[in-house]
C-alpha positions, 0 to 999 in steps of 0.5 A, spaced: 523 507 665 526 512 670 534 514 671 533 515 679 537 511 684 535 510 692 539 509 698 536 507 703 539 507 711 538 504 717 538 509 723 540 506 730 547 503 729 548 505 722 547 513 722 548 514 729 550 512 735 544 510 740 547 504 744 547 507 751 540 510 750 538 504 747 541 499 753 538 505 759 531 504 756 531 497 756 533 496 763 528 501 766 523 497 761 526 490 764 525 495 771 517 493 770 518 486 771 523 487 778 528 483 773 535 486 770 535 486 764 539 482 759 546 484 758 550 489 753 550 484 747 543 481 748 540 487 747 543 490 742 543 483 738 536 485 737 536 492 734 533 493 728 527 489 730 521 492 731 521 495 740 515 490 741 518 484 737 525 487 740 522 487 748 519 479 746 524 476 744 528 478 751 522 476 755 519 470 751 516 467 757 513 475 759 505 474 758 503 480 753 500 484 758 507 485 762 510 486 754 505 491 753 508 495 759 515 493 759 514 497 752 511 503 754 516 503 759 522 503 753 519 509 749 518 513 755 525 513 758 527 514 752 524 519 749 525 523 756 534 521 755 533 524 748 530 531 751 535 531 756 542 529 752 539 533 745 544 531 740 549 528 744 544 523 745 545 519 740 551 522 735 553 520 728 558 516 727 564 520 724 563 522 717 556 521 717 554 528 716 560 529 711 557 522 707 549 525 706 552 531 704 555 529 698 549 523 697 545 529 696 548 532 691 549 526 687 545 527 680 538 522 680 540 519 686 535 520 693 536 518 699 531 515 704 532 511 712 528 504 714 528 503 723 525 499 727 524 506 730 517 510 732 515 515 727 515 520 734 523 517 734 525 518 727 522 526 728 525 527 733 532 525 732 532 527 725 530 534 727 536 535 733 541 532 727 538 537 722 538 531 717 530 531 715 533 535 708 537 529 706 531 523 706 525 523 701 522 517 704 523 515 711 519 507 713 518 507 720 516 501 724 509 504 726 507 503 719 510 496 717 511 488 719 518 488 722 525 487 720 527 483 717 520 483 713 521 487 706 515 492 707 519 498 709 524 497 703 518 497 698 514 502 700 520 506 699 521 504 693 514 506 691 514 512 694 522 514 691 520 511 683 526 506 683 526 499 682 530 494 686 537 493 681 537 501 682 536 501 690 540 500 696 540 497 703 545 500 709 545 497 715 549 494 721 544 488 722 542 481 720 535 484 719 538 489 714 541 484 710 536 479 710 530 484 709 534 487 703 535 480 700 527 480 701 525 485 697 531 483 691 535 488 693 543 489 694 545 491 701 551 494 703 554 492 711 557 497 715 562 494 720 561 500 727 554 498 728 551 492 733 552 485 730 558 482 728 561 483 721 561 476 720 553 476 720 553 480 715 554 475 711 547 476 706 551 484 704 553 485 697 560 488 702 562 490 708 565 496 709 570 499 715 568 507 715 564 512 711 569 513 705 569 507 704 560 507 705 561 513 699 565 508 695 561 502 695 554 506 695 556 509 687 559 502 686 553 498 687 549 504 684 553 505 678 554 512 680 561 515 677 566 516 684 
């Protein structure tokens, strides 16, 4: 048996701050059908989910040629907000840095992320944040059913060493909790991210700023404050 504990985050509304790329990508995705995109809320109810299933459950009646090219689309805009904005393309939200730091250096505890972002997307975020050195396993949703399927999470699992009542999912969605729940694991639902926090209600707890993240990290874990 291994002492070893996992704390897995999601990415975009959880880490970081991406709405205002997220919603600039999707209208130029939507731009490819000569229709506005959805609004605010709409979009980003569906973040966690994998870009292709994100885009189809905007554009049910779209036929998959059209999504294919609405795809594109988001990933090209997006990668090019993300050259242009550098880090500011999608802050951290406050504490972030701060609350890694400290995982880090926590005795038998990794850290590891699940998104519904491209491997490509990832990389690059997490090399203008300078925050790869934290994570020790990262799923991505090139290599995985989406969200809320529980492949990423037990993936990472494997890949960390750690069984399920030794990890933890930190997410801002429905489909972090529900993923989480699948793979017969606690989550832990933060409330700045994209879905209300009454949605949350699969999460083990919700919590309102990364000092209380700490907190209920080490509780769920059994890890000493």
């Amino acid at each position: 048996m291994t002492d070893l504990k996992l704390a897995i985050f999601d990415v975009d509304g959880t880490l970081v701050d991406s709405q205002a790329d997220i919603l600039a990508a999707m209208g130029a995705a939507f731009a490819e059908t000569g229709r506005p995109a959805p609004d605010r809320k709409s979009v980003l109810g569906v973040v966690g989910l994998s870009l292709p299933q994100a885009i189809a459950q905007l554009a049910p009646d779209m036929p998959p040629t059209i999504l294919d090219k609405m795809v594109e689309a988001y990933k090209t805009r997006y990668a090019a907000l993300r050259q242009s904005g550098g880090t500011e393309a999608s802050p951290l939200f406050p504490g972030m840095t701060d609350l890694l730091e400290r995982l880090s250096q926590v005795d038998h505890l990794l850290l590891g992320i699940a998104t519904g972002k491209s491997r490509r997307g990832l990389d690059a975020l997490l090399e203008s944040l300078n925050l790869g050195r934290y994570f020790v396993t990262t799923q991505v949703a090139d290599d995985h059913p989406s969200k809320p399927h529980p492949s990423m999470l037990l993936t990472a699992m494997v890949e960390a060493g750690v069984e399920p009542a030794n990890a933890v999912m930190i997410g801002d969605t429905s489909f972090d909790m529900e993923m989480a729940q699948a793979a017969r694991m606690p989550a832990i639902g933060v409330s700045w991210g994209y879905h209300p926090a009454t949605s949350l209600g699969a999460a083990r707890c919700v919590v309102e700023d990364a000092e209380g993240l700490e907190t209920a990290i080490r509780e769920t874990l059994g890890e000493p404050a």
